[in-house]
C-alpha positions as CSV (number, residue, x, y, z in Angstrom):
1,X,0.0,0.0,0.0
2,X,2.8,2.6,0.9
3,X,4.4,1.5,-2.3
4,X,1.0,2.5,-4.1
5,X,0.6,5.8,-2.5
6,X,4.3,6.5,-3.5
7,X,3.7,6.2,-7.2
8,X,5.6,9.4,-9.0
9,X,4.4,10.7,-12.4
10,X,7.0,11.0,-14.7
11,X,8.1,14.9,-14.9
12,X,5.6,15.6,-18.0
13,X,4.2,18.9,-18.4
14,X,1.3,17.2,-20.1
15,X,0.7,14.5,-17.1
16,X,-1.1,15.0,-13.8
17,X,-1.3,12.7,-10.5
18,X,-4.6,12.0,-10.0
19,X,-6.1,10.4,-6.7
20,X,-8.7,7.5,-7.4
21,X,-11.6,7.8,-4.7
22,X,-14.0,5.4,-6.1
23,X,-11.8,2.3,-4.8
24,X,-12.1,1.4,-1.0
25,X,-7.8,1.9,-0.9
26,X,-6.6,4.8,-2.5
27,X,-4.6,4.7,-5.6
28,X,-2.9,7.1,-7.7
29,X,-2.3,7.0,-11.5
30,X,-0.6,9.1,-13.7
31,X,-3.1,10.3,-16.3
32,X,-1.8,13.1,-19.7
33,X,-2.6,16.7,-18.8
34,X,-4.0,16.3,-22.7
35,X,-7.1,14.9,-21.4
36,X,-8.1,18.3,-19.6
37,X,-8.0,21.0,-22.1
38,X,-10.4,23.9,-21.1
39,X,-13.0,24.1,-23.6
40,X,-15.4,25.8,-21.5
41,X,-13.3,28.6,-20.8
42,X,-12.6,28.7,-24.6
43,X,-16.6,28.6,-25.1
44,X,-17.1,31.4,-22.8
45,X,-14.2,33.4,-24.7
46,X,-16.3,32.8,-27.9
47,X,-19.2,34.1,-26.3
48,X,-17.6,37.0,-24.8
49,X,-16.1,38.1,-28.1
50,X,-19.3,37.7,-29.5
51,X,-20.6,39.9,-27.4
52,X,-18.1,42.3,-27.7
53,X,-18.6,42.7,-30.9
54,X,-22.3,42.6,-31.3
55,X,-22.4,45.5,-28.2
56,X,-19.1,47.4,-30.6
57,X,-21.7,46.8,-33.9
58,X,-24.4,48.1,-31.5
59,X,-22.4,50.9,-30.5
60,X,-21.4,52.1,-33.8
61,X,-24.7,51.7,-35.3
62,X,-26.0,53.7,-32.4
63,X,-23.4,56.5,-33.2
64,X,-24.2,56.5,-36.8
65,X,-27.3,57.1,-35.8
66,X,-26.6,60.0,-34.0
67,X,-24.4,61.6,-36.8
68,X,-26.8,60.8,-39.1
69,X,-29.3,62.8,-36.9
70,X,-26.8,65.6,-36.3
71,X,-26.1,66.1,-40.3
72,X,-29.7,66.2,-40.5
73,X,-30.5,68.5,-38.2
74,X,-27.2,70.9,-39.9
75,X,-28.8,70.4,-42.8
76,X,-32.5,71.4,-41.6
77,X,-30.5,74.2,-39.9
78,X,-28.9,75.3,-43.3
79,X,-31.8,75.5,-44.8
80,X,-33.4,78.1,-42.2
81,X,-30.0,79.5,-42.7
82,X,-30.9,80.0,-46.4
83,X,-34.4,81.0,-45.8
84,X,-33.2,83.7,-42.9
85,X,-30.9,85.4,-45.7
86,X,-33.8,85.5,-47.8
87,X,-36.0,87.4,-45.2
88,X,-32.7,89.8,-44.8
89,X,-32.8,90.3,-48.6
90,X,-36.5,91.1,-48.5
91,X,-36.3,93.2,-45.6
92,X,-33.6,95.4,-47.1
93,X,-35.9,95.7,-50.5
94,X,-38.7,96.6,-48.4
95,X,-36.9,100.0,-48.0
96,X,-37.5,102.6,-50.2
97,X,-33.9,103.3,-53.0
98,X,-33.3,106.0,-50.4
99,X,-33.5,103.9,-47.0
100,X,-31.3,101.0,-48.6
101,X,-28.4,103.4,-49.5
102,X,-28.8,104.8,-45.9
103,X,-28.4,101.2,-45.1
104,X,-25.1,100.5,-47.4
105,X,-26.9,99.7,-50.7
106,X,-27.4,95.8,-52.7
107,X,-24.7,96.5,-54.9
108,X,-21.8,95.4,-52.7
109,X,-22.3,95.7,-48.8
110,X,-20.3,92.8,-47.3
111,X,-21.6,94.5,-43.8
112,X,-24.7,93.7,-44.6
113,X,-24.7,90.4,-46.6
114,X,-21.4,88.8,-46.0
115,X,-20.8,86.5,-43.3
116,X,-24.1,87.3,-41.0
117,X,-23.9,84.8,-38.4
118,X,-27.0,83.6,-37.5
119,X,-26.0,80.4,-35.2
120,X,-23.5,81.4,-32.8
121,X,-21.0,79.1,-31.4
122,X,-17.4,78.9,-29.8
123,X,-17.0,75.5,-32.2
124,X,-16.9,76.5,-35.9
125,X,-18.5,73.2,-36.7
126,X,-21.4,74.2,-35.3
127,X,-21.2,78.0,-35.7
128,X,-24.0,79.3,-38.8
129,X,-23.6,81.7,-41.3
130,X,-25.4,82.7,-44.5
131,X,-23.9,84.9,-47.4
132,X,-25.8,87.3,-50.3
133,X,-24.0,86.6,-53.1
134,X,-24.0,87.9,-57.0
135,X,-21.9,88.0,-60.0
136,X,-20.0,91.4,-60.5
137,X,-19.2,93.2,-63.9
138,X,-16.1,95.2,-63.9
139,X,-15.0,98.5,-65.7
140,X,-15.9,97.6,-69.2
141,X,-18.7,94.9,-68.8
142,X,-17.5,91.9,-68.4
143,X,-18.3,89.5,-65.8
144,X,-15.5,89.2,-63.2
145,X,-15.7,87.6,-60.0
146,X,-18.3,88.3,-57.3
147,X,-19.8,90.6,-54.6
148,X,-22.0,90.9,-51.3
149,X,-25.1,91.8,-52.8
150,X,-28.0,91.6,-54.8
151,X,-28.3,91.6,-58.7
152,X,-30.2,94.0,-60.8
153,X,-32.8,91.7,-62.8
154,X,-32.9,94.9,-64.9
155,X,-29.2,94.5,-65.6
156,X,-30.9,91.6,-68.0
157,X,-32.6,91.0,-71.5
158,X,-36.7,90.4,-70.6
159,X,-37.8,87.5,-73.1
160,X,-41.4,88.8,-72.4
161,X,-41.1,92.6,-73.8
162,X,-38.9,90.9,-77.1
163,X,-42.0,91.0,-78.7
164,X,-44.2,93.9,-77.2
165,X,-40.8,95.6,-78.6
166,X,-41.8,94.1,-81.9
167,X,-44.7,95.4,-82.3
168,X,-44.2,98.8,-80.9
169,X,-40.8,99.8,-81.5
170,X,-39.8,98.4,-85.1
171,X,-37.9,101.4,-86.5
172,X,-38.9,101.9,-89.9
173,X,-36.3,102.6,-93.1
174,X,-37.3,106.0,-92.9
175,X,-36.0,107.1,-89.6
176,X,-33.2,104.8,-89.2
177,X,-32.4,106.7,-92.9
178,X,-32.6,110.4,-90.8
179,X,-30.7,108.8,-88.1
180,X,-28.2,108.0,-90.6
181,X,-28.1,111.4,-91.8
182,X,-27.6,112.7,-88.2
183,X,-24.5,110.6,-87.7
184,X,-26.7,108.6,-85.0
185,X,-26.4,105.1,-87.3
186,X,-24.5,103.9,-90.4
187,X,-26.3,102.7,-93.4
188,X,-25.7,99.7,-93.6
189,X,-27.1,99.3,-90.0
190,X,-30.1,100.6,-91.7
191,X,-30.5,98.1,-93.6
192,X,-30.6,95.5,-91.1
193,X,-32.1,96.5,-88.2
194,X,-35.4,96.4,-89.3
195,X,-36.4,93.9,-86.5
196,X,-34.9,95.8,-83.1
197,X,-36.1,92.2,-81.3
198,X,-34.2,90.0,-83.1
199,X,-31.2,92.3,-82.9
200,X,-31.2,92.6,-79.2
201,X,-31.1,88.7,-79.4
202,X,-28.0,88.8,-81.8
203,X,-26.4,90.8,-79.0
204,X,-25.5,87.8,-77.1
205,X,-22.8,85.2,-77.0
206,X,-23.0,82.5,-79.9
207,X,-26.1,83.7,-80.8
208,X,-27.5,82.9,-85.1
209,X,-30.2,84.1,-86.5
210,X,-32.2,81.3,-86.8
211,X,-32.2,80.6,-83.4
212,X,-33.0,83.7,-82.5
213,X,-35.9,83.8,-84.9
214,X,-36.8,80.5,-83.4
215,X,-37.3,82.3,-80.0
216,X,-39.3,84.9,-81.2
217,X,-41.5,82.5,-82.9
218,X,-41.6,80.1,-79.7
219,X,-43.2,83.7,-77.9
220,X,-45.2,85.4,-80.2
221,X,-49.0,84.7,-80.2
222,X,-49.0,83.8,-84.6
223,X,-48.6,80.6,-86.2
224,X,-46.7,82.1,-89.1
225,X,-42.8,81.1,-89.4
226,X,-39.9,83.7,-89.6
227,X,-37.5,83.4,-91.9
228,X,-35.2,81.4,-90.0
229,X,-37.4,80.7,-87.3
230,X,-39.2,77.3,-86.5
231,X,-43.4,77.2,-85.6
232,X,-46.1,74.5,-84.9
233,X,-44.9,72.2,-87.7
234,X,-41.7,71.7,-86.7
235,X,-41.9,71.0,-82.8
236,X,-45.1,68.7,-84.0
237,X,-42.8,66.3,-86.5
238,X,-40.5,65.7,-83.9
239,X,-40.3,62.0,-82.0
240,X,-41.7,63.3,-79.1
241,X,-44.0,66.2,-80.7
242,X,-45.4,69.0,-78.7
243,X,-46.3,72.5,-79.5
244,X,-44.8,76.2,-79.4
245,X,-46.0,78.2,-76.2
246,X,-46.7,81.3,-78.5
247,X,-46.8,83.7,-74.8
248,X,-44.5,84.4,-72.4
249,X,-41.8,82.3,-70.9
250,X,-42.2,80.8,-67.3
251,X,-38.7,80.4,-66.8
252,X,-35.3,81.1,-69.0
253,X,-35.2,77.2,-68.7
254,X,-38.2,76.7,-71.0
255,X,-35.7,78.1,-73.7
256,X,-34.7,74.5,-73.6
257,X,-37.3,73.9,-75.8
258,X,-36.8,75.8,-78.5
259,X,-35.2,74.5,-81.5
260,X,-31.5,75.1,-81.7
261,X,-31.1,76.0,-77.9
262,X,-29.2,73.7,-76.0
263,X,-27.7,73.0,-72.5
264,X,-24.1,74.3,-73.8
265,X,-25.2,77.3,-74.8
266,X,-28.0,78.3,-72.2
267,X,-25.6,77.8,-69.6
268,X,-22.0,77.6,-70.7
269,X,-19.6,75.6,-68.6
270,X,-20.8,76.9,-65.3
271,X,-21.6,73.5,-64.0
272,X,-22.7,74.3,-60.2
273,X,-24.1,77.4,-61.3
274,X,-22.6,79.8,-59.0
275,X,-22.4,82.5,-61.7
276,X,-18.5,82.1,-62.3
277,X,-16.5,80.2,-64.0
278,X,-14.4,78.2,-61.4
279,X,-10.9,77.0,-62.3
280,X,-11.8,73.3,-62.7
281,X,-14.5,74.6,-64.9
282,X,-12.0,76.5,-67.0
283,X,-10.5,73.1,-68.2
284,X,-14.0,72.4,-70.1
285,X,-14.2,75.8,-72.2
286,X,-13.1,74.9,-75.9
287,X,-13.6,77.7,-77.5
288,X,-10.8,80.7,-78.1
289,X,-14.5,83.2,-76.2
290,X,-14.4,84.6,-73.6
291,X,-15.4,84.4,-70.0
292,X,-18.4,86.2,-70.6
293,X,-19.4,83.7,-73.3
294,X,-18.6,80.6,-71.7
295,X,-21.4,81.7,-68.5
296,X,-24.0,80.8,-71.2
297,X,-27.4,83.1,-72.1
298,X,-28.9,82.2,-68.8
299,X,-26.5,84.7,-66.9
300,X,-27.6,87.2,-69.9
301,X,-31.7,86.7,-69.8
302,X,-34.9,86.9,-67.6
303,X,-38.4,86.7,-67.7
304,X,-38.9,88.9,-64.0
305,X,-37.6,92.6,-64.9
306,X,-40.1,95.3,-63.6
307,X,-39.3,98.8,-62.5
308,X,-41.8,100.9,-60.0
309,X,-43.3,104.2,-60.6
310,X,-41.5,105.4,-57.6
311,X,-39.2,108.3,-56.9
312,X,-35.9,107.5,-54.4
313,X,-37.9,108.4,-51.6
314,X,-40.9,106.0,-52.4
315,X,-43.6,108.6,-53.4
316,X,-45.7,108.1,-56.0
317,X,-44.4,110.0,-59.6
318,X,-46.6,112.8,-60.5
319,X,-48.0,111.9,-64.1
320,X,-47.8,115.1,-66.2
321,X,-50.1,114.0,-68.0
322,X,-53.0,113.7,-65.8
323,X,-56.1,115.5,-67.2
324,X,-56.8,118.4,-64.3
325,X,-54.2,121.0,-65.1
326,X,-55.0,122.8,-62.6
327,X,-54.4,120.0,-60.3
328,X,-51.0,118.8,-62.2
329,X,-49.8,122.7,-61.7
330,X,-49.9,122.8,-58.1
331,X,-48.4,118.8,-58.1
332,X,-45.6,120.2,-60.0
333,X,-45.1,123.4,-58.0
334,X,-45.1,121.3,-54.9
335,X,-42.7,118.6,-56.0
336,X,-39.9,120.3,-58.6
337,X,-39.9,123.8,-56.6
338,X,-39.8,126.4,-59.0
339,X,-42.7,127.8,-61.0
340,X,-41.3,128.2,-64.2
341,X,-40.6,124.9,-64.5
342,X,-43.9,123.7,-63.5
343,X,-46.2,126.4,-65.4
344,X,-44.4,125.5,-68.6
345,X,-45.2,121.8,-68.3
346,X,-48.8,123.2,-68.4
347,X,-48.5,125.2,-70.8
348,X,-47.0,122.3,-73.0
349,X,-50.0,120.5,-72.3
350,X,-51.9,123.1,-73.6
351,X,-49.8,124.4,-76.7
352,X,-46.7,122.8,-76.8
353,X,-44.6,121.4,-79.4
354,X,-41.8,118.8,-79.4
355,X,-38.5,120.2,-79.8
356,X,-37.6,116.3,-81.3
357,X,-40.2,117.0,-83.8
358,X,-38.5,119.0,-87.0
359,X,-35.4,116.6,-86.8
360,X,-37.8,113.1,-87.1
361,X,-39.9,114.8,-89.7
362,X,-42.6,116.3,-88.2
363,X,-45.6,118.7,-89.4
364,X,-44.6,122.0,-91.3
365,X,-46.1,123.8,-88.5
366,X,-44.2,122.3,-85.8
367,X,-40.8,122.6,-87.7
368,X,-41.9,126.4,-88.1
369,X,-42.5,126.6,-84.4
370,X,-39.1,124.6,-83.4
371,X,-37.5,126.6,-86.1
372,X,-38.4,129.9,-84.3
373,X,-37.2,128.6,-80.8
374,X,-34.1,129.9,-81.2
375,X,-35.6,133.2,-81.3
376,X,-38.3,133.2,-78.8
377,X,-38.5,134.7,-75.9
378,X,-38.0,132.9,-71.8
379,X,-40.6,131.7,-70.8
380,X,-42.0,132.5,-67.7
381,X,-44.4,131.4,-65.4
382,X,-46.7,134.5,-66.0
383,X,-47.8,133.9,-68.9
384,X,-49.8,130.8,-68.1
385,X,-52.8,133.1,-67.2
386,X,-53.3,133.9,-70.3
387,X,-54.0,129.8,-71.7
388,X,-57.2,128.0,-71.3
389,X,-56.3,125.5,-68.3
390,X,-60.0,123.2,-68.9
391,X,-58.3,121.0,-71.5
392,X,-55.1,119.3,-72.3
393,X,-54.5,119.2,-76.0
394,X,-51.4,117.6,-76.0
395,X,-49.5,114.7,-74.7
396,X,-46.2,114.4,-73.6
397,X,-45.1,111.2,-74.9
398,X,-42.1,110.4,-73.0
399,X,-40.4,113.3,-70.2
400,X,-37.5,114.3,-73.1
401,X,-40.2,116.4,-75.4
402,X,-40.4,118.9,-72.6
403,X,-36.5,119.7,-73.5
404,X,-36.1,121.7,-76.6
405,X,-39.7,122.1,-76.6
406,X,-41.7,125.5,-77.6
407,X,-44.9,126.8,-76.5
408,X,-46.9,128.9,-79.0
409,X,-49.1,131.1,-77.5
410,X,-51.5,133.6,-79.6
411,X,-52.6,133.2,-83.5
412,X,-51.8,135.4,-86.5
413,X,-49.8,138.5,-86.2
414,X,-49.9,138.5,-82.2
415,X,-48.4,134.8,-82.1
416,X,-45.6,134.5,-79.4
417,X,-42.9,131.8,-79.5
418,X,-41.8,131.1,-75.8
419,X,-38.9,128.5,-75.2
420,X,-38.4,125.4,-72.9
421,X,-36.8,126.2,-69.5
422,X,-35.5,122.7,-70.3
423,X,-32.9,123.7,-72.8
424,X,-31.2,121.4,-74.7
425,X,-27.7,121.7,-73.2
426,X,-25.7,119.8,-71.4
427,X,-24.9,121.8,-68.5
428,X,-28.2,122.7,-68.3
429,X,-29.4,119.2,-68.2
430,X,-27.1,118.5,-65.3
431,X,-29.5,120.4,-63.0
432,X,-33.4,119.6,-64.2
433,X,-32.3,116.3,-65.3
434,X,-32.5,114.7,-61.7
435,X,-35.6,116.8,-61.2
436,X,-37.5,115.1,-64.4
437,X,-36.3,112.0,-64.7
438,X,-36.5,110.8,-60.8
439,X,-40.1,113.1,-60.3
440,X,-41.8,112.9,-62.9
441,X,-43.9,110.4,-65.3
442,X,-45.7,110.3,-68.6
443,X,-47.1,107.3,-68.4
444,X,-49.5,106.2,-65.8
445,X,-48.2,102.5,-64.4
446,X,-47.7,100.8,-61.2
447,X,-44.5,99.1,-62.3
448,X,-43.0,98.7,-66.2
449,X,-41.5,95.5,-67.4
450,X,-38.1,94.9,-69.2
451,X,-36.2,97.7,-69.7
452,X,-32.5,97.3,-69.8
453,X,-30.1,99.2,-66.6
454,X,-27.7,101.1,-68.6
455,X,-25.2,101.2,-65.0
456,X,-25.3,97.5,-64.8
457,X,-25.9,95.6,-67.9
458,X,-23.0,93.6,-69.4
459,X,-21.3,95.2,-72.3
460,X,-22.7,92.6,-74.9
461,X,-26.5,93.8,-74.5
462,X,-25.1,97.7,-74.7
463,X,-23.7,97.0,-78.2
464,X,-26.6,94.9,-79.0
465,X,-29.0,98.2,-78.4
466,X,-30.3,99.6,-82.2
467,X,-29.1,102.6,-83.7
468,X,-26.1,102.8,-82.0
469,X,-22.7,102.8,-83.4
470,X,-20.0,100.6,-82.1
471,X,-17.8,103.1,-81.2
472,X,-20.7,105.6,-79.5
473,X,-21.5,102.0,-77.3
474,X,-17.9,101.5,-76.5
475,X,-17.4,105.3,-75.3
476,X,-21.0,104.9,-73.6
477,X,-19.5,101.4,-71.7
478,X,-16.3,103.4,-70.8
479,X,-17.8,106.4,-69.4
480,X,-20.1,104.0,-67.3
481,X,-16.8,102.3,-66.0
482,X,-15.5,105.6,-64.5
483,X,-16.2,106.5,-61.2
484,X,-18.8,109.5,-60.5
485,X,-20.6,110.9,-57.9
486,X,-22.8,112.7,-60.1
487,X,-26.3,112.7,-59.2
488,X,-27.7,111.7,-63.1
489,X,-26.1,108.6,-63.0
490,X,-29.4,107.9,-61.2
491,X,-31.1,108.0,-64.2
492,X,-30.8,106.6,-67.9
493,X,-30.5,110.0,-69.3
494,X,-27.0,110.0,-68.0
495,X,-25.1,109.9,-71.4
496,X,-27.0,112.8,-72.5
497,X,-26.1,114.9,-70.1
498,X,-22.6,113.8,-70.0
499,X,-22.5,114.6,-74.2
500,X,-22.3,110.7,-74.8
501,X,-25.7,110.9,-76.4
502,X,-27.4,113.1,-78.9
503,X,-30.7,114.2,-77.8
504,X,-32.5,112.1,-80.7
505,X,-30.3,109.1,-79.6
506,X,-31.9,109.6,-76.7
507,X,-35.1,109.7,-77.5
508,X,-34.9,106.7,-79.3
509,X,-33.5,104.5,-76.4
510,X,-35.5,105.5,-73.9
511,X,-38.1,103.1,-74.0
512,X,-35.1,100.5,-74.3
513,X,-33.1,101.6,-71.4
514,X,-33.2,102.5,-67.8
515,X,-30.9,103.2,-64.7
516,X,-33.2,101.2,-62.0
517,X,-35.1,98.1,-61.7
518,X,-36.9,96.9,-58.4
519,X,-36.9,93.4,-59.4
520,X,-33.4,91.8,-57.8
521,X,-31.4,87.6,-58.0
522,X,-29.3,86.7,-55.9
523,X,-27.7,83.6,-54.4
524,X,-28.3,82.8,-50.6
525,X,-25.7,80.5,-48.9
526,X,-26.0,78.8,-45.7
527,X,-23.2,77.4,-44.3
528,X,-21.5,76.1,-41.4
529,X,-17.6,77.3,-40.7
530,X,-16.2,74.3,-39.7
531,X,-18.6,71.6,-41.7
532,X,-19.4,70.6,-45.1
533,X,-23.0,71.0,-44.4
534,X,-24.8,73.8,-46.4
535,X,-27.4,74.9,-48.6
536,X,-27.7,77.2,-51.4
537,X,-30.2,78.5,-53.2
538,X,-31.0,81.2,-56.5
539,X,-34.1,83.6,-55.5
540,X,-35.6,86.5,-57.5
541,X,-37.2,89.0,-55.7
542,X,-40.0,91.4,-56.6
543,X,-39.4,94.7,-54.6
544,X,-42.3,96.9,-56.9
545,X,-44.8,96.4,-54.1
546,X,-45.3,97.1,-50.9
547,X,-44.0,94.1,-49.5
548,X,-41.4,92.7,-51.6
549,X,-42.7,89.1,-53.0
550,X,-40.8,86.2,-53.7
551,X,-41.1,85.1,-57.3
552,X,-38.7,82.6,-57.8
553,X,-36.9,80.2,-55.7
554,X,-34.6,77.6,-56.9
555,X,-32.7,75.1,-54.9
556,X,-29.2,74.4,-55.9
557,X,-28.1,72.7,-52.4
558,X,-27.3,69.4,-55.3
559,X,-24.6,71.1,-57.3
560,X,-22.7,71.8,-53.8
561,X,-21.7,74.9,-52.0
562,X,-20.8,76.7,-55.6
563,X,-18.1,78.8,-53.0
564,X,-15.5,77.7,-50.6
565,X,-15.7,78.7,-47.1
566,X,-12.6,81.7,-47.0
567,X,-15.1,83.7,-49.9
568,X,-18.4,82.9,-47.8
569,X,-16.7,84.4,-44.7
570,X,-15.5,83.2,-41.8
571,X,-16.8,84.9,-38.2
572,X,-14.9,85.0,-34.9
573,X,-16.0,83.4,-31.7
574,X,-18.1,86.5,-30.8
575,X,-19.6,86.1,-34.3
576,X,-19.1,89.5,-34.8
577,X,-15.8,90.1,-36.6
578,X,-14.5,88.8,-40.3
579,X,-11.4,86.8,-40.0
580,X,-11.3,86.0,-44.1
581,X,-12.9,87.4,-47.3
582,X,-13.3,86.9,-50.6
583,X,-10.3,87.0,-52.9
């Protein structure tokens, strides 16, 4: 038994002495260690990785989640950013021209448009801006980067006047012939520009004629084909037929379906439409044009242009030719301030003639009158006692007959020539100008559609105007490039005034051309300093009533940013001050 109980293993790692209990005298045996691996303990390290991971999965789906919320919840946030610069767009419109130059004007005001931080936070990732943007147009009329502000819709071609413009403003062979004669056109400009529509059309970038007649004919309200244009017959042979709209335009994007107008050239190679043509953009442009050209027609065109009936301050325009004269003379005494200029404005209504008259081929009559201006006497604000106030006999068709105009008063022998207070002359025109143009009205209208803004348009659409010379354009584009504080740059008579203009020239672009607009684009960006998350979005606003209205609204959060964070802005930690600005 002792000799049993002394039984020694061999020295194996892999052997164990194990006591027998089971027999009624103890024994020992030596058994392999191999016979006693742990598997449970390898189960339970199964089970516990398992876990692990499934709690790890659990946890990262979990924080997924959350990021997922939180870059929703920046993007729902860049979206009121977006909608907060609207309202701050709007609410500077809702001033009168007056109050938003008080303010810092929507031309450039990076104070008021730049940067404005709307979330504050110490962590730029979750610190909220939102930026005005536009395109800007430097010294001679090309586009050239951008600034903090809003853009003129007026500073665009209207699809929807082209042919109201047609109709009313086609300048015959005869007059473009006189112009000729005046030195105001060449020949062989008369010859062709007996459609001003289509020739405002040929203004832009890679335009042809026969897509340009193929707009006209997609807006007018006839069935009849232009020469190079395309009508129902065409657009109803193709695969997928459909018909002209023969009316105005919804969008400039309905251009799309006109024949000949495609993609390329409605919106060049400005693929995230930010109104520039960024660097990796650049690599795409073909063609020997320039920048201007490869922006497409879209950054040229619009369908929203209106202009109130307002002066700076916001008043209503007194319409000189309202039918109480008695009425219109105290209106005009009140507003201009000086009584000769008021009582002759009568007067004209009563007897006047057109100074513009003898040089377009008027009546012999009012040639004789205009002929004996240069010998009549002042005129004076007396003498209006002496005309018949119950009726106006004549209209002033637009404000420039007043200037050069005559007033005959008398028949027969005691006939008495009496000339315009408005003289025809520049430095004259310097002072009444402001007075006429930003006063007064001869037409009455809430708000006018589709004029062209001389200050802001790009060059392309001032050589495209009719009747015009090259070189009188290219003087008229540098003189707007050159800074002035003048007061008639205000108005679209400035290049009269300043001798750019003949008073005939004009006459004739007036119903073309203006130096305001109250309908304004722009591009609102929310953004977030330190995130990718944003928003952007291309709004038109109409500021011609009382509370400016929002008439187009375009998201283009899918095309990206369009602008990188340093040209957005960048606020400090009290949200106050700009730490980077545009290049």
């Amino acid at each position: 038994m002792a000799q049993a109980n002394n039984v020694r293993c061999p020295v194996d790692r892999d052997s164990a002495l194990v006591v027998d209990r089971d027999e009624t005298t103890a024994t020992k045996q030596c058994v392999p260690r191999r016979a006693r691996r742990g598997i449970f303990l390898l189960i339970a390290l199964v089970v516990i990785a398992v876990s692990t991971m499934a709690a790890y999965s659990f946890t990262d789906l979990m924080l997924a989640y959350d990021e997922s919320t939180i870059l929703s919840g920046r993007k729902t946030q860049a979206d009121m950013l977006v909608e907060s610069g609207t309202e701050l767009a709007r609410l500077m419109l809702a001033q009168s021209p007056t109050g938003r130059e008080e303010m810092g004007g929507v031309d450039n005001n990076p104070a008021m448009f730049q940067a404005i931080n709307v979330v504050p936070d110490l962590d730029p990732q979750r610190r909220g801006n939102v930026t005005v943007i536009a395109p800007s147009i430097d010294a001679m009329g090309e586009f050239s980067g951008i600034r903090y502000g809003l853009q003129n819709e007026s500073a665009r071609l209207n699809l929807n006047v082209l042919t109201v413009i047609e109709e009313n403003y086609t300048v015959g062979d005869e007059a473009l012939q006189a112009a000729a004669d005046l030195g105001l056109a060449d020949t062989d400009q008369a010859v062709v520009s007996d459609n001003i529509a289509r020739e405002l059309l040929m203004s832009l970038p890679n335009m042809t004629e026969d897509v340009a007649d193929s707009i006209l004919d997609w807006l007018d309200e006839d069935d009849e084909q232009r020469d190079f244009g395309a009508e129902y017959d065409y657009y109803n042979a193709l695969p997928t037929p459909y018909g002209p709209k023969n009316g105005p335009l919804d969008s400039v994007e309905e251009l799309l379906l006109v024949r000949g107008v495609t993609p390329e050239l409605l919106f060049g190679a400005d693929t995230n439409r930010n109104g520039i043509i960024d660097p990796i953009e650049q690599t795409y442009i073909t063609t020997g044009d320039q920048s201007t050209a490869s922006l497409g027609w879209s950054a040229f065109l619009t369908v929203y242009s209106r202009e109130g009936n307002k002066t700076a301050d916001g008043a209503d325009r007194v319409d000189v030719n309202a039918e109480d004269l008695e009425q219109l003379q105290a209106d005009l005494t009140d507003v201009l301030g000086n009584e000769d200029w008021a009582s002759f404005i009568v007067a004209y209504r009563v007897a006047g003639q057109s100074g513009a008259m003898a040089s377009t081929g008027g009546d012999s009559d009012a040639a004789e009158a205009v002929s004996q201006a240069s010998s009549g006497q002042a005129w004076s604000s007396s003498v209006l006692s002496t005309l018949d106030l119950s009726e106006g006999k004549v209209e002033v068709s637009q404000l420039l007959d007043l200037v050069g105009a005559t007033v005959v008063v008398g028949e027969g022998n005691d006939q008495t020539v009496y000339q315009s207070p408005f003289a025809n002359e520049p430095l004259s025109m310097a002072t009444y100008m402001p007075y006429l143009m930003g006063l007064l009205t001869s037409k009455d209208y809430d708000s006018m559609p589709g004029r062209i803004n001389l200050n802001e348009c790009p060059a392309e659409l001032i050589y495209g105007l009719p009747i015009l010379e090259e070189e009188t354009a290219l003087a008229l584009v540098e003189a707007r490039g050159e800074q002035s504080e003048s007061e008639n740059r205000r108005f679209e008579t400035w290049p009269l005034v300043e001798g750019i203009l003949t008073l005939e020239q004009m006459r004739q672009l007036l119903p073309l051309v203006t130096a305001g607009g109250d309908v304004f684009r722009a591009q609102v960006v929310g953004y977030f300093e330190g995130a990718n998350q944003s928003a952007r979005v291309e709004v038109v606003i109409d500021a011609t009533t009382i509370n400016p209205d929002i008439v187009y609204w375009r998201s283009l959060s899918h095309l990206g940013r369009g602008f990188d964070v340093g040209t957005l802005g960048v606020r400090g930690e009290d949200g106050m001050q700009t730490l980077s600005i545009a290049e």
